[in-house]
C-alpha positions in Angstrom: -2.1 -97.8 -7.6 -0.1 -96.8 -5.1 -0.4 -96.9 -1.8 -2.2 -94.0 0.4 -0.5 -92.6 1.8 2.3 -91.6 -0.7 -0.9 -90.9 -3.8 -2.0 -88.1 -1.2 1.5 -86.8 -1.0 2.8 -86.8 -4.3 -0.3 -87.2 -6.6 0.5 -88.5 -10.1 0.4 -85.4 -13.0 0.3 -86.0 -16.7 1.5 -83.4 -19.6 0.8 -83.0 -23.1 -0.1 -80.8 -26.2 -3.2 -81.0 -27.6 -3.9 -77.5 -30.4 -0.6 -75.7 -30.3 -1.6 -75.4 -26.1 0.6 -77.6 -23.2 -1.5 -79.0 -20.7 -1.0 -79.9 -17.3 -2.6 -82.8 -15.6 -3.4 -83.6 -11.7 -4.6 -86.8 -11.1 -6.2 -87.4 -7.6 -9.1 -90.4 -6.7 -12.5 -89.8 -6.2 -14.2 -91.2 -3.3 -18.2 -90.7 -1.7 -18.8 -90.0 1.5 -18.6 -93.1 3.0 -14.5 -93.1 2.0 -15.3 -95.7 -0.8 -13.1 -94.9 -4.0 -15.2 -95.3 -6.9 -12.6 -94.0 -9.8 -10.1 -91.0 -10.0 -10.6 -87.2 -11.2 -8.4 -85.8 -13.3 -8.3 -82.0 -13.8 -6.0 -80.2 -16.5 -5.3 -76.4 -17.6 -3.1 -75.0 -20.4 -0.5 -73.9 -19.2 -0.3 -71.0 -22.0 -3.6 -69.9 -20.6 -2.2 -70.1 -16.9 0.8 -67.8 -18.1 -1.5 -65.5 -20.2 -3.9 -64.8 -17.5 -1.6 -63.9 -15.0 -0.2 -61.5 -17.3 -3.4 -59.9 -17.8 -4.2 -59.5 -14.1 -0.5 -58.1 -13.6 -1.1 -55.7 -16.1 -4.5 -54.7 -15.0 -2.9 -54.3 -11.1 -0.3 -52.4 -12.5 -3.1 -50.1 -14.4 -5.1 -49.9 -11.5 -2.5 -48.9 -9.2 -1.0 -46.1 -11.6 -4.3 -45.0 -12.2 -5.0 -44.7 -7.9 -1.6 -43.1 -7.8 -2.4 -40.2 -10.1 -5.8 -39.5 -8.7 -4.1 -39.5 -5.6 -1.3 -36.6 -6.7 -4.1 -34.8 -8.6 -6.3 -34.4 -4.9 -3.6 -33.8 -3.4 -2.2 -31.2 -5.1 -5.5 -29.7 -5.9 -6.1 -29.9 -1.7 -2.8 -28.5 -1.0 -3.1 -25.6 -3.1 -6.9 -24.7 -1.6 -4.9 -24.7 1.6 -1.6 -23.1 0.8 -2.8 -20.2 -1.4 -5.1 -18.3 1.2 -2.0 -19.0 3.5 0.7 -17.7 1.2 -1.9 -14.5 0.1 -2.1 -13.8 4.3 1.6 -14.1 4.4 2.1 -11.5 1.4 -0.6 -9.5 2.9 1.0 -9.4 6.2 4.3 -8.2 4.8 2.2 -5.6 3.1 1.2 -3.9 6.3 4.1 -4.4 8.3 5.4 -2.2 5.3 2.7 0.8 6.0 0.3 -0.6 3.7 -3.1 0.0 5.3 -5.0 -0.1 2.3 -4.9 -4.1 1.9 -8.0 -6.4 2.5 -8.5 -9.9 1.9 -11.6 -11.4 0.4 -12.1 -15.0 2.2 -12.7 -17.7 -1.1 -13.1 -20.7 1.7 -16.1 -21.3 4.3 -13.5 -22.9 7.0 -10.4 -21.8 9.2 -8.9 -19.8 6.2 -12.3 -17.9 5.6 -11.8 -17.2 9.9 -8.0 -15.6 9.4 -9.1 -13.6 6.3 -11.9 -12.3 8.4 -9.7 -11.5 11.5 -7.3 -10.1 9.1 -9.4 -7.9 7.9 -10.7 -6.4 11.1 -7.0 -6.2 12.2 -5.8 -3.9 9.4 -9.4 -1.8 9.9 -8.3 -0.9 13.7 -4.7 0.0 12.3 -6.1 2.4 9.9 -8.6 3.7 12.2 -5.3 4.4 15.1 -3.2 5.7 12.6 -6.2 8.0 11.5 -6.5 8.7 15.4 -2.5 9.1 15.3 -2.6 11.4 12.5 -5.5 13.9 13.6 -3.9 14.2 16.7 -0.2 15.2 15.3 -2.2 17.4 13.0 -4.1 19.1 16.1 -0.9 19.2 17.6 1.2 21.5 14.4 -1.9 23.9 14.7 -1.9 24.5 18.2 2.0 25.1 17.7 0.9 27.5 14.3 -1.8 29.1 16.5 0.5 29.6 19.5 2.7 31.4 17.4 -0.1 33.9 15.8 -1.2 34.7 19.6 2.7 36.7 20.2 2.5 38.1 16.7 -1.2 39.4 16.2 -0.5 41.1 13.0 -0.2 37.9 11.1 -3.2 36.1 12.5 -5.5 34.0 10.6 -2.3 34.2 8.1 -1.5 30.4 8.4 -4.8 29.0 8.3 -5.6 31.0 4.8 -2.1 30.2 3.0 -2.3 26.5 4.0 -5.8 26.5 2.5 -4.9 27.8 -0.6 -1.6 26.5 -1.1 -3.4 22.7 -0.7 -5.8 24.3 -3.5 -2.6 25.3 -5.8 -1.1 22.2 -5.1 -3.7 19.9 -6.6 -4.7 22.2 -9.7 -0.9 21.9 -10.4 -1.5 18.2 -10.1 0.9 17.4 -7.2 0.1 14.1 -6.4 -2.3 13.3 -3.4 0.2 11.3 -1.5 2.5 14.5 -1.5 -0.4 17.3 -0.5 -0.6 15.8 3.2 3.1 16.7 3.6 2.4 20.5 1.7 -0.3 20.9 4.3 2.1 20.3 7.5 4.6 22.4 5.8 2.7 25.3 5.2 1.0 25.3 8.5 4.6 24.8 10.3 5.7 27.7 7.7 6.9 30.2 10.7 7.5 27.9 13.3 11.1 28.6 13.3 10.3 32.2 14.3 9.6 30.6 18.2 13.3 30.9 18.2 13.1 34.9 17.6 13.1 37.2 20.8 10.2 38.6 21.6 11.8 41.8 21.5 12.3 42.2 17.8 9.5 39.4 17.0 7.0 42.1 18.1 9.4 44.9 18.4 6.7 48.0 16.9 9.3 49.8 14.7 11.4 49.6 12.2 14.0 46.3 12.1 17.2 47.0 12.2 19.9 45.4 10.2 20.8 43.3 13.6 17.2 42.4 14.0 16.9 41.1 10.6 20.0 38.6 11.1 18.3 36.7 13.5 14.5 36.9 12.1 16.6 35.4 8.7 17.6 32.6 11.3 14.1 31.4 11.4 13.9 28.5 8.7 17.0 27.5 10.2 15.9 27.2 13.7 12.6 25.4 11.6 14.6 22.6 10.1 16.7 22.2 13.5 13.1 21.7 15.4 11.8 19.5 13.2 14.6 17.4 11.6 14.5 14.8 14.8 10.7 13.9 14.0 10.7 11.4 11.2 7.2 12.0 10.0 7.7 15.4 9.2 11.1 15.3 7.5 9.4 15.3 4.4 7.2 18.5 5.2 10.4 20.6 5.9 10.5 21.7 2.9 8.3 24.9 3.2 9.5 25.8 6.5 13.4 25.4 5.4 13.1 26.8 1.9 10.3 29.1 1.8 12.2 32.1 1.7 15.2 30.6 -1.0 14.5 32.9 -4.6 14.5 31.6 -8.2 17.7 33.9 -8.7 19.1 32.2 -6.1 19.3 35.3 -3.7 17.2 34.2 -0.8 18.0 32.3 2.6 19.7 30.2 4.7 21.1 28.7 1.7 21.0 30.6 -1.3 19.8 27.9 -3.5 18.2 28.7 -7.0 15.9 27.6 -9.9 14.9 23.8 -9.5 17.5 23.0 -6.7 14.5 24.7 -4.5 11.8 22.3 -3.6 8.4 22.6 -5.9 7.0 23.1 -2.7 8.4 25.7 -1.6 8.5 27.6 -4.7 4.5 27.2 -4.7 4.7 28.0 -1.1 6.4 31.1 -1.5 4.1 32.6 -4.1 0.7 31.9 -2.1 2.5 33.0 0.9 3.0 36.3 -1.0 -0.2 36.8 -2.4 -1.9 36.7 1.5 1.2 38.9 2.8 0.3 41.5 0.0 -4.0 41.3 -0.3 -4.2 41.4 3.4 -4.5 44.1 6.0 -2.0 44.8 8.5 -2.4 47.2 11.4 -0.1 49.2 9.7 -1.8 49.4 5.7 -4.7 48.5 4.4 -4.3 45.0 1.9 -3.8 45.7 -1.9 -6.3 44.7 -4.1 -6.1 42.0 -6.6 -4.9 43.5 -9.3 -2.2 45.3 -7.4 -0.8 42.1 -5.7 -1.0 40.9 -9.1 0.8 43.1 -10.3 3.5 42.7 -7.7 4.0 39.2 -7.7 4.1 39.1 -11.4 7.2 41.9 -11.2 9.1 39.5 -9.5 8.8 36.3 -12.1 12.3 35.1 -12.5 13.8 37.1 -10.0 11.7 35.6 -6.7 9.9 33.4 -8.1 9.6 30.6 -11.0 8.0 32.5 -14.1 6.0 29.7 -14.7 4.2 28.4 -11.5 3.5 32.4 -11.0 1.9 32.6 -14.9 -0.3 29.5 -13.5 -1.2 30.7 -10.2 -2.2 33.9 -11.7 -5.0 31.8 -13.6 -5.5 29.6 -10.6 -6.3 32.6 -9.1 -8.2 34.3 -11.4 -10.2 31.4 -12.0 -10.8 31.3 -8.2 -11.8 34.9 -7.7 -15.0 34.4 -10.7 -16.1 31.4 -8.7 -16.2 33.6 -6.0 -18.4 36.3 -7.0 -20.8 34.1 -8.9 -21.2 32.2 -5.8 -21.5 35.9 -3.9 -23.9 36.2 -6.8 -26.2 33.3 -6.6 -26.2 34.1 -3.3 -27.9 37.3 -3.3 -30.0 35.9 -6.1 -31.4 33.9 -3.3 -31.6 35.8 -0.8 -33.9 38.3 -3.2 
């Protein structure tokens, strides 16, 4: 053997083949405890099975860690997009109202700090549409205290804008103007005459006859209408009854003289519901026509003042209106007996 101290530094090792495998061989002594060598150990492997093993655990390490990867990219994508969806929806959402869309509300799909936003959200756009409600009543109470100013200098036409703006919302909608469009009808009509503020007093309520002078400046009033109004940007799209109210289907009216379809539908509905109340109403100076007379009247003028047929319709629109009228009147006094 040799000596100690060179056997525990450089141990002796074997190889050979025994079945197709190579084998390895480390040789080292075997002592008790006492330090007594009593013979040597010898411990070999295939080196084949060595090689093959190591494989194995590569591959499985390799398998393991693509599997971890994957789970890892399918969480976190699945996390990401619980987070990133209620966030992108509040993003469109706000866009939407900063738009003018009021009408928007988010329905929370989390029970954490997305499910808190959604919820403040929502109470946000609720207090918007609640001011703008607030907003809108108020610019409404202000047109009729304008309407209502001008029927206390002219008392022959009073109660005049209340009733045509009534009925021309009615005619509207049974036309099928769309909803969106009626709120706009309704300002216009009841800002019909506004333009007449701008007529002197002294022919507005002058008690005789016009005279060709006078009627120059009361044909100034849509004018003097779309000049008051035309600065305020949430009634530019009601101007269209007070600036065109008075144009005719033939194309003979005023300011502008424009004709057939170049006329606003509504102001050509205006005009023939604004007719009908001029006509079936008393004045200080006549007594209203009846029904059949205004009728009559308006229905002389199809395709001369007015489009042949939205008068043909509001005839029946009328007509229609008039039986509900007296059946109501009717069941009324049924009830009453």
């Amino acid at each position: 053997f040799r000596d100690e101290e060179s056997y525990r530094s450089n141990p002796p090792r074997r190889e050979f083949d025994f079945e197709n495998l190579s084998y390895r061989e480390l040789l080292s002594s075997w002592e008790i405890r006492s330090g007594t060598k009593v013979g040597m150990l010898g411990v070999a492997l295939a080196q084949n099975s060595l090689i093959t093993a190591t494989l194995a655990t590569r591959l499985g390490i390799i398998a393991l860690v693509s599997l971890t990867t994957f789970l890892i990219i399918i969480i976190g994508t699945r996390l990401a997009k619980a987070i990133t969806v209620p966030i992108i929806e509040l993003v469109g959402a706000s866009k939407e109202v900063a738009e003018g869309n009021l009408n928007i509300h988010i329905d929370p799909k989390t029970d954490d700090e997305i499910r808190l936003l959604s919820e403040n959200f929502n109470f946000m756009v609720t207090s918007l549409e609640k001011s703008q409600k607030d907003l809108m009543l108020a610019y409404d109470s202000t047109l009729a205290g304008w309407s209502t100013a001008l029927e206390l200098k002219d008392k022959e036409t009073e109660g005049h804008t209340q009733r045509v703006t009534a009925l021309t919302v009615e005619f509207a909608r049974a036309y099928g103007i769309p909803e969106e469009e009626i709120i706009h009808i309704r300002r216009g009509a009841i800002l019909h005459d506004i333009g007449k503020m701008g007529v002197p007093d002294s022919i507005l309520l002058k008690p005789g006859k016009l005279t060709e002078e006078d009627w120059v400046i009361v044909k100034r009033h849509p004018e003097n209408a779309y000049n008051m109004l035309k600065d305020i940007e949430y009634l530019i799209p009601a101007l269209d009854i007070p600036y065109c109210h008075h144009e005719r289907w033939d194309g003979k009216g005023y300011p502008r003289g424009i004709k057939g379809e170049e006329i606003p539908i509504a102001a050509r509905l205006f005009s023939i519901v604004d007719a009908w109340d001029a006509l079936s109403s008393n004045r200080p100076y006549r007594k209203g026509l009846s029904p059949i007379t205004t009728r009559q009247t308006i229905t002389a003028d199809k395709g001369t003042r007015y489009q042949p047929e939205l008068v043909d319709f509001f005839m029946e629109f009328i007509r229609e209106k008039i039986k509900s009228k007296k059946k109501e009147m009717s069941d009324a006094e049924l009830v009453q007996g």
